[in-house]
C-alpha positions, 0 to 999 in steps of 0.5 A, a space after each residue: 500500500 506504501 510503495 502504491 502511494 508513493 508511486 500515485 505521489 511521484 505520478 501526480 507530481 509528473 503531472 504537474 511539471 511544466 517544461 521550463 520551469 524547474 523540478 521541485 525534486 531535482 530542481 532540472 529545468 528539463 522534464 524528458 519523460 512525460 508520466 501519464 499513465 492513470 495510477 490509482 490514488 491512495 490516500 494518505 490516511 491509509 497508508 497511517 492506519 496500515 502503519 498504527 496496525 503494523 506498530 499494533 502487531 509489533 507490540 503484540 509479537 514483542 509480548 508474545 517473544 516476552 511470554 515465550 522466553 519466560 515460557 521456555 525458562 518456567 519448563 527449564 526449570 519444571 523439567 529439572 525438578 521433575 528429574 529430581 523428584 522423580 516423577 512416575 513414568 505416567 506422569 512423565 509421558 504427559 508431561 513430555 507429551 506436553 512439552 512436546 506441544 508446548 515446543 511445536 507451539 514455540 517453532 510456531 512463534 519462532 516462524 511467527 518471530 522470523 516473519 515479523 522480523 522482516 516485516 519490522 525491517 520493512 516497516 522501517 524502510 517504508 518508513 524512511 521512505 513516508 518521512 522523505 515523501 512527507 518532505 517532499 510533499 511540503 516542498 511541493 505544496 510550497 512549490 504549487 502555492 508559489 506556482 499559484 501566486 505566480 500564476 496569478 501575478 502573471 495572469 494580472 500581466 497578462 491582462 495588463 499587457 492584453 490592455 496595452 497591446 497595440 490596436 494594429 496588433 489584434 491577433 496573436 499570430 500578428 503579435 508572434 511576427 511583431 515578436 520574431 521581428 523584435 527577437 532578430 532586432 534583439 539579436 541584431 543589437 546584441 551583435 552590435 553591443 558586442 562588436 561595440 565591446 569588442 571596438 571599446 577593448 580596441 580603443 582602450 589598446 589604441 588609448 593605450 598606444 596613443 598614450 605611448 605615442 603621445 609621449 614620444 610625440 611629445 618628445 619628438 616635438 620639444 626635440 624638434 621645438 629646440 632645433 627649430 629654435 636653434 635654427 631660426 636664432 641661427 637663421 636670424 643671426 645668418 640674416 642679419 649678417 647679411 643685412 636684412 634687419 627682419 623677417 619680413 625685409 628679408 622676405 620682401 626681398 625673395 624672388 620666385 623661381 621665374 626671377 631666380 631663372 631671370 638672375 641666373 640668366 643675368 649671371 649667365 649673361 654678365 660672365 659671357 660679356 665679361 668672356 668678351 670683354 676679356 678678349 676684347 681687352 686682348 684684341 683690342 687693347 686701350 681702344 676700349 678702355 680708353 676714358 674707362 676706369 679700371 675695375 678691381 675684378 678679384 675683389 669683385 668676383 670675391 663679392 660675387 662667390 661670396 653672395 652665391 655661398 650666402 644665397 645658396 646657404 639661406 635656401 638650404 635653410 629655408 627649405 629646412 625651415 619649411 620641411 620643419 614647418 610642415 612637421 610641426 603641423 602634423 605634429 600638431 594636428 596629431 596631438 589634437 587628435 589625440 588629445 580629444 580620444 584622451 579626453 573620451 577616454 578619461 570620461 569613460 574611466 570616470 564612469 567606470 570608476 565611479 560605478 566601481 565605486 559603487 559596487 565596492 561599497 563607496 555610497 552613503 549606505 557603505 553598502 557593496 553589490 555583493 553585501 546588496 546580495 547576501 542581504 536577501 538572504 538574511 532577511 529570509 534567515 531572519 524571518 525563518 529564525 524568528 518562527 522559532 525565537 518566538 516560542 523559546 522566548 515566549 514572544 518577546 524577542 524578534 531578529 530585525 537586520 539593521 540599517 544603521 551605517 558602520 564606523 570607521 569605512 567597514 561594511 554595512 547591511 548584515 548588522 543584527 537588531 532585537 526588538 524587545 516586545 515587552 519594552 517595544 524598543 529595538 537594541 543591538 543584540 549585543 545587548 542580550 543575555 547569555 541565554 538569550 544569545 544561544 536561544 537566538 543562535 541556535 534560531 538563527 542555525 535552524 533558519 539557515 538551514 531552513 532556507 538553504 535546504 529551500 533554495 536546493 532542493 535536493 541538499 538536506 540537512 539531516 544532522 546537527 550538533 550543538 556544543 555547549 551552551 545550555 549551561 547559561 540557561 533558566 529552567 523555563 528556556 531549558 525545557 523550551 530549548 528541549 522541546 525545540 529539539 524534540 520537534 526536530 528530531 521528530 522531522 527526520 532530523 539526527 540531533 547531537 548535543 554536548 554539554 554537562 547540563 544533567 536536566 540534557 542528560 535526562 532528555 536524551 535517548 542515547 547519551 555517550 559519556 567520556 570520563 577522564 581517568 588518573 593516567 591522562 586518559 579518557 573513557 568512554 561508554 554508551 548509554 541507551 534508555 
């Protein structure tokens, strides 16, 4: 009858699960096999009532074992005292007929015994097997009235979004196209916020550069600022010694390609007359150069070397001047350029770092991201912790996680508060006594284990050990403390306590007990009520 309820309890919940949303059991999100096969429904309370008949017959078996030990004991001893009296061979032959019936009578309680034995051995499996099923049915009917509640804030969504929807959209099929549209447009934009990151990673790598070529740039430039320096001192002093007072004299008195053709042309024409007056001068004689007065040609030609040296020096130099004019725009240009992705950059730095900031716990709240997090898990600690403070403390005390900012930069949001419901006021609960601490303790122990074995459904914590503690304890909270763990024991949990407190002792049924000895030793022994 227990093997056929749990198989209806496992078919009821096959047929409750629903593709993507997870199993309450394994907690998969995936359900391969479908169970829809018509099993019968066993109902709960008969599975109980075969249960209390089995613990009926056991008590009877062990009262029957119980009768048939003393049985066996009282003929012993029967059969001796009949060796010794002497009893007639009649009466011998009765009572060994007797006997006989009385010993087929005990292999009969002996094949009775054996039977009950693997039925006790039985029992004790199905039993196990009710207490996980009994778990598992409360995780399910949380699950359902969660799936209800859910169901039932989506129903309201859904209704909602029905209100919202756009009137050129008024069949599903049409809102199914809407939504693949919308799905490849999702899918467009997170190829682009990719590729936007993957360009970010390659703008920082070319900041990066940027920032290296800057500062070679920047070099280059002062390098190339101290020579152009140098070259127009030196160009200006060049200058000067020329004659030209300033730049701009100096510029005035450029000529272009087509006038510097024109003086060379001049040059040109002005040896090719001095070649024929040289030979004029061989030919003909003072003919020519009478009433003429004579010229100092070496100086002159002196004159001469000495302005195309300076000419084609100054052009070197101003071809130089103009290359180093051009560089520097570039330069220039360059740095502008750059400038403007450092200052992007830096803006995206400050946010980053800001937002890092924050995350980090550098708010007003002194509250990170990861402290955001574990404070949804200890609101939950708190709530199932109270369930049980309020009864060890008859309905004084309750756990309140506090707000209140720490000092000294440390991290705040997991501080614990007590409100005292006798003196309505809230107080740190280092404020508590030693009793009072180890009820709220071993509270809070119990509510974590509640809510860790909520969130993993297949994790059950069925062990627990406490040490110490109870010695700080009045009378009253004692017996609570006790009842406590009673009620745990009672769900299926295994509850080891270890402590001196001998009301501890009493209460528990198997207690182990470590005694020292004179040579430094310990001893220990069992102790089963």
């Amino acid at each position: 009858m227990q093997q056929r309820w749990l198989t209806s309890q496992a078919s009821i919940l096959a047929k409750q699960l629903k593709e993507g949303e997870p199993c309450p059991v394994c907690g998969s999100m995936t359900h391969q096999k479908a169970h829809n096969e018509q099993l019968e429904v066993i109902e709960l309370t008969q599975v109980e009532a075969l249960r209390a008949k089995a613990s009926a017959d056991e008590r009877k078996y062990l009262e029957k074992e119980a009768f048939l030990a003393s049985t066996q004991q009282l003929l012993q001893d029967t059969w001796q005292q009949l060796e010794a009296q002497n009893i007639k061979q009649e009466d011998q032959s009765q009572i060994i007929v007797t006997l006989h019936e009385v010993e087929q009578e005990i292999a009969a309680l002996k094949a009775i015994n054996h039977q009950l034995a693997d039925v006790r051995l039985k029992i004790k499996h199905q039993h196990d097997r009710i207490e996980q099923l009994r778990n598992k049915q409360t995780k399910l009917e949380q699950y359902l009235a969660e799936q209800i509640k859910e169901w039932t804030k989506l129903e309201a969504v859904v209704e909602e979004q029905l209100k919202q929807m756009p009137a050129n959209l008024p069949t599903l099929q049409q809102l199914k196209q809407q939504l693949m549209a919308v799905s490849k447009q999702k899918e467009a934009l997170q190829k682009s916020w990719q590729a936007s990151q993957e360009n970010l990673h390659a703008a920082k790598e070319a900041a990066s550069n940027a920032t290296l070529t800057v500062e070679i740039a920047k070099q280059s430039f002062e390098e190339l600022q101290l020579k152009i320096n140098e070259k127009l001192q030196q160009f200006t002093a060049n200058m000067q010694e020329i004659g030209f007072e300033s730049y701009e004299a100096y510029a005035t008195a450029k000529r272009s390609v087509i006038q510097l053709d024109a003086l060379r042309k001049a040059c040109s024409d002005y040896a090719l007359q001095v070649h024929t007056l040289q030979i004029q001068i061989t030919e003909g004689g003072a003919t020519y150069l009478q009433g003429k007065e004579k010229q100092d040609l070496v100086a002159m030609e002196a004159r001469v070397e000495q302005h195309r040296i300076s000419y084609e020096e100054a052009f070197k130099r101003l071809q130089q001047m103009n290359g180093f004019a051009q560089a520097c725009q570039g330069f220039s240009e360059k740095v502008k350029e750059i400038a403007k992705e450092l200052h992007l950059l830096e803006q995206e730095a400050g946010r980053v770092k800001e937002l890092y900031g924050l995350l980090n716990g550098q708010n007003s709240k002194k509250l990170s991201f990861e402290r955001y997090i574990q404070i949804n898990y200890l609101d939950q600690i708190t709530v199932a912790a109270n369930i049980r403070l309020y009864h060890l403390s008859n309905g004084q005390f309750e756990l309140r996680r506090s707000d209140r900012l720490e000092k000294h930069a440390k991290q705040s949001g997991l501080g614990l508060d007590v409100y005292d419901a006798y003196t309505d006021q809230l107080r740190d609960v280092k404020t508590l006594s030693g009793g009072e601490k180890f009820n709220a303790s071993l509270s809070l122990a119990l509510g974590m284990a509640d809510v860790i074995q909520s969130f993993q459904g297949n994790i059950h914590i069925e062990t627990m050990f406490i040490d110490e503690g109870f010695g700080s304890l009045d009378e009253e909270s004692l017996n609570k403390a006790i009842d406590t763990l009673i009620d745990l024991q009672d769900s299926g949990r295994m509850i080891g306590v270890i402590s001196h407190v001998p009301e501890l002792k009493s209460a528990m049924p198997a207690v182990l007990h470590v005694e020292k000895t004179l040579n430094g030793h310990s001893q220990t022994h069992f102790e089963v009520k």
